[in-house]
N, C-alpha and C positions, 0 to 999 in steps of 0.2 A: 971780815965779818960784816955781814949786809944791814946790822942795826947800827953801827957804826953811824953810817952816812944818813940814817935815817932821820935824826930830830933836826942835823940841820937843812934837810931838805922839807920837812914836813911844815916848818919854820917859813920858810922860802913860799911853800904853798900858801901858804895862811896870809901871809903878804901878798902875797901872789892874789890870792881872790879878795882883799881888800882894794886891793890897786885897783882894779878892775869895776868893783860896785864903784870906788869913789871916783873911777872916770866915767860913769852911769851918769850915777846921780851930780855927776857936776854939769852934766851938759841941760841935763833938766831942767827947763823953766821953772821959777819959782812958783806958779800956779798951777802946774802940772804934782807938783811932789805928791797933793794928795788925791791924784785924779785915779777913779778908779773905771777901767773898760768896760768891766759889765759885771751884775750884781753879781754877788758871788767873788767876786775877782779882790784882791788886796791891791793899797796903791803902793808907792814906793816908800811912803813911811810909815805904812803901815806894818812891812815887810822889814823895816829897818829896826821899829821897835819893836819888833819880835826877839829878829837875831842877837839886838841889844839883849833882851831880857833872860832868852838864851845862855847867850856869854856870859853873863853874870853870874848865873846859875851855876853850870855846869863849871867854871874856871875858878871863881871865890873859891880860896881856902882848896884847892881842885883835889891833894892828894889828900886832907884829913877829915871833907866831909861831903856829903851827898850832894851830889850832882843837880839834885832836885832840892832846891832850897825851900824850908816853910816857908818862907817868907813870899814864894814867886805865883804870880795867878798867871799862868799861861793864859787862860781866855783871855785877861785884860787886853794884852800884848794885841790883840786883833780888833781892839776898838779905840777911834782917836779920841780925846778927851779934848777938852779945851784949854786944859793944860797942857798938852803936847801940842808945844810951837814947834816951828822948824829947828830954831836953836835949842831947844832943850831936847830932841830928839836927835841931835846933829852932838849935843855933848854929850849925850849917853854913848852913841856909837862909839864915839871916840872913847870913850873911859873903859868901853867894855873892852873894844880890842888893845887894848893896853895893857886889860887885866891878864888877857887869854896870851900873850907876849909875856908878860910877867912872869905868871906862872907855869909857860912851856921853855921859855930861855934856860934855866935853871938844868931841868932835866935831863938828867944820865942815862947811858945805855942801859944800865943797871934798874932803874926806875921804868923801865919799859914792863917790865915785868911783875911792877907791884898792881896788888890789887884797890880799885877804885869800887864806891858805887853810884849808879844813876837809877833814881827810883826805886832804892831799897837791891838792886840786883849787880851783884860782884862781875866785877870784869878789870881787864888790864889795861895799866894806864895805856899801852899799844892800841889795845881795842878802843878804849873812850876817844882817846885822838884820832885814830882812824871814822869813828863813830858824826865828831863834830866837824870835819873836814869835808865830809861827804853832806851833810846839813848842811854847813855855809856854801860851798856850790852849791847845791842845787837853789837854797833862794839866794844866791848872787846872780845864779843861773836866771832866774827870775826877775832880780832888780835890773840886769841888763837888758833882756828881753822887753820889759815892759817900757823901759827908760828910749829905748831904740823904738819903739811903735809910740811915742809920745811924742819924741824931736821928730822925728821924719824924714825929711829929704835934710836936714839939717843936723845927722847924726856924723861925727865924726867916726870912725871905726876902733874897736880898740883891739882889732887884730888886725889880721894881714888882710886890706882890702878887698874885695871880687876884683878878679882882672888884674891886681898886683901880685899874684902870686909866682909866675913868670921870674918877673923882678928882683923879685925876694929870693927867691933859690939863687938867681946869680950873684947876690952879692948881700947872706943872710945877715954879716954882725955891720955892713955901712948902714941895712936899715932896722935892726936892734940899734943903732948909738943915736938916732933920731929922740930928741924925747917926746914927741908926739905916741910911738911905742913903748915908751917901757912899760906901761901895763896891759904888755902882749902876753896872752898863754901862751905858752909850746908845750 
């Protein structure tokens, strides 16, 4: 049965694009974090305390209540305060995706199929996960991108470099066991 394999690989994914923002955002200058390219554009904490607020949102309490919490102002989420330093932004991240682990470890084949809501609108815990999976890529997608046009000629890679792909196929798990890669996508 193909939901079998599913939560622990969906699990994998969600790690998977964690790894990846926090090899982003580690390489980032500390005066960079909240640099933003051009108006209109979010910087990298700004995009962080979204996904924070996000997380919280949708994973709190995930199977017994709304995915949209009263309590949550989305707009806030796209403005820095002065209270959002890098550490208190850097401990929400972290608290949120511990919540979003918390309350996906747990989960049964069985629970794939219960119903959630987000915004008042019934869907399956399948769908909500597939839902928030595709939202954290795409702004991880973002934290990396921006993170990479911010270091420069000074960006480490956090996939298979240009011109090492050659390499890579000859000899894919010696340069998987590097830890420079593990927060490679495949």
């Amino acid at each position: 049965m193909p939901t079998e394999a599913y939560l622990p690989l969906v699990i994998r994914d969600f790690k998977q694009l964690k790894r990846l923002a926090d090899g982003a955002i580690a390489q980032l200058p500390a005066d960079q974090f909240c640099a933003i390219p051009a108006e209109g554009d979010n910087s990298v904490a700004v995009i962080m305390k979204h996904i924070s607020g996000n997380m919280r949102s949708r994973w709190s309490d995930f199977l017994s209540s709304d995915g949209e919490k009263s309590d949550r102002n989305r707009d806030s989420e796209f403005i820095l305060l002065p209270e959002d330093t890098r550490e208190k932004l850097f401990a929400q991240w972290e608290e949120s995706w511990a919540i979003l682990f918390r309350e996906l470890t747990p989960l049964t084949t069985v629970d794939l199929t219960r119903t959630v809501k987000i915004r008042g609108e019934p869907i399956t815990v399948l769908q909500a996960i597939n839902r928030q999976l595709t939202h954290y890529a795409y702004h991880v997608g973002q934290i990396v991108y921006l993170a990479k046009h911010l270091v420069g000629n000074h960006w480490q890679s956090l996939s298979i470099p240009v011109g090492k792909s050659e390499q890579f196929n000859r000899a894919p798990t010696k340069y998987l066991a590097q830890p420079e890669r593990s927060s490679e996508i495949r």
